[in-house]
C-alpha positions in Angstrom: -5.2 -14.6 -21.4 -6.1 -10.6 -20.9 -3.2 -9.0 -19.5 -5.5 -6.0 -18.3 -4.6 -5.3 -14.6 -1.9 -2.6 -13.6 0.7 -3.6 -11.7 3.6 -1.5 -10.4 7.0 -2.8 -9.6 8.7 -1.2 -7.0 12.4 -1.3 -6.1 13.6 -0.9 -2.8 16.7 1.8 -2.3 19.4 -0.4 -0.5 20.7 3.0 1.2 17.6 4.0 2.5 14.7 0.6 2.4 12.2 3.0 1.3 10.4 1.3 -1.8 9.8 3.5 -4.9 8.0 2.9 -7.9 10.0 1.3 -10.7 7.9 -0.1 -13.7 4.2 -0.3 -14.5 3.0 -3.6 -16.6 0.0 -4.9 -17.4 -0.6 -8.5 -16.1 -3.3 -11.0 -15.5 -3.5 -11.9 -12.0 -5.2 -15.3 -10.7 -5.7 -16.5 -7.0 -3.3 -19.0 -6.2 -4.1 -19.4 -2.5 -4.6 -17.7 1.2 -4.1 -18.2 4.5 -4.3 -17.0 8.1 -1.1 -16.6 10.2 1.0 -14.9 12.7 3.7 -12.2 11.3 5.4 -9.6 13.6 3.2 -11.0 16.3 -0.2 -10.4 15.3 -2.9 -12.1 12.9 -2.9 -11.8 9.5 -4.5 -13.3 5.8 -1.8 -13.6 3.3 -2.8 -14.2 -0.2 -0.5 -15.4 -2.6 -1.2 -14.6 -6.2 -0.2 -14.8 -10.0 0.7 -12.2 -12.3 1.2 -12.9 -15.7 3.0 -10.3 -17.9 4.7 -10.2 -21.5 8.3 -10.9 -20.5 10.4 -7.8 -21.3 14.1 -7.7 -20.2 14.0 -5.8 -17.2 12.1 -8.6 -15.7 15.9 -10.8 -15.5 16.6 -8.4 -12.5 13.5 -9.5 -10.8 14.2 -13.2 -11.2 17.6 -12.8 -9.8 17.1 -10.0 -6.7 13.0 -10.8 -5.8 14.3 -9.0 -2.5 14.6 -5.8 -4.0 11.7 -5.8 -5.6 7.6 -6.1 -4.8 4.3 -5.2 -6.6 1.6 -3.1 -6.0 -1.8 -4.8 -6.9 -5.5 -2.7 -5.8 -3.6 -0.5 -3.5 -1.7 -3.7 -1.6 1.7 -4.6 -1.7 2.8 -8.3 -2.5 6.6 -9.9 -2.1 8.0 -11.8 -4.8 8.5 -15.3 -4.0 8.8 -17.3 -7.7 9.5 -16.1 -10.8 9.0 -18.4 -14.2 10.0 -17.5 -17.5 8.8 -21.1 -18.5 12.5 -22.5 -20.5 13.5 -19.2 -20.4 11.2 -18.5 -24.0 11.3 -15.0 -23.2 7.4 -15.1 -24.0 5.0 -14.6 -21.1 6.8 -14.2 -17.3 4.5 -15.9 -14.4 5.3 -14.1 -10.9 4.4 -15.6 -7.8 3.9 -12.6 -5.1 2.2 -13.1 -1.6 0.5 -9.8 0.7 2.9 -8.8 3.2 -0.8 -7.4 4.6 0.7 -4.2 4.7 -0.9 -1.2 2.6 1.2 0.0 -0.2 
């Protein structure tokens, strides 16, 4: 698997909801799936997709407070919705992120 896509992690200040950037990682990102939708009362396409990263330690945060943190994938930003860090083997980290259809 080539983990050859940039990827930012952003955290979100709790004091102020702004997001800023946090971490960069490589990842490989696959499709998982898309669909159409009403948020905040108009239509939207969300796509939710797969990044696959080396696990390093700072990714525990992300498992345990996905609120506080999104990515930023081709200008776009995605909310965490799964994290697997398959029997916790500390190997490769599979993140499950949907669009919020909001630019980053």
């Amino acid at each position: 698997m080539r983990m050859d896509k940039l990827v930012t992690i952003q955290i979100r200040d709790e004091e102020t909801e702004k997001w800023m950037d946090w971490k960069k990682v490589l990842a490989s990102v696959n499709w998982v799936s898309g669909s159409e939708g009403y948020q905040n009362g108009s239509e939207g396409i969300r796509n939710r997709l797969q990044f696959s990263v080396r696990y390093q330690p700072f990714l525990d945060s992300v498992a345990f407070e996905p609120g506080l943190y999104r990515l930023i994938y081709r200008g776009k930003s995605f909310n965490i919705v799964g994290h697997d860090d398959y029997f916790e083997q500390h190997n490769t980290v599979r993140i499950i992120a949907e669009s919020d259809g909001e630019p980053a």
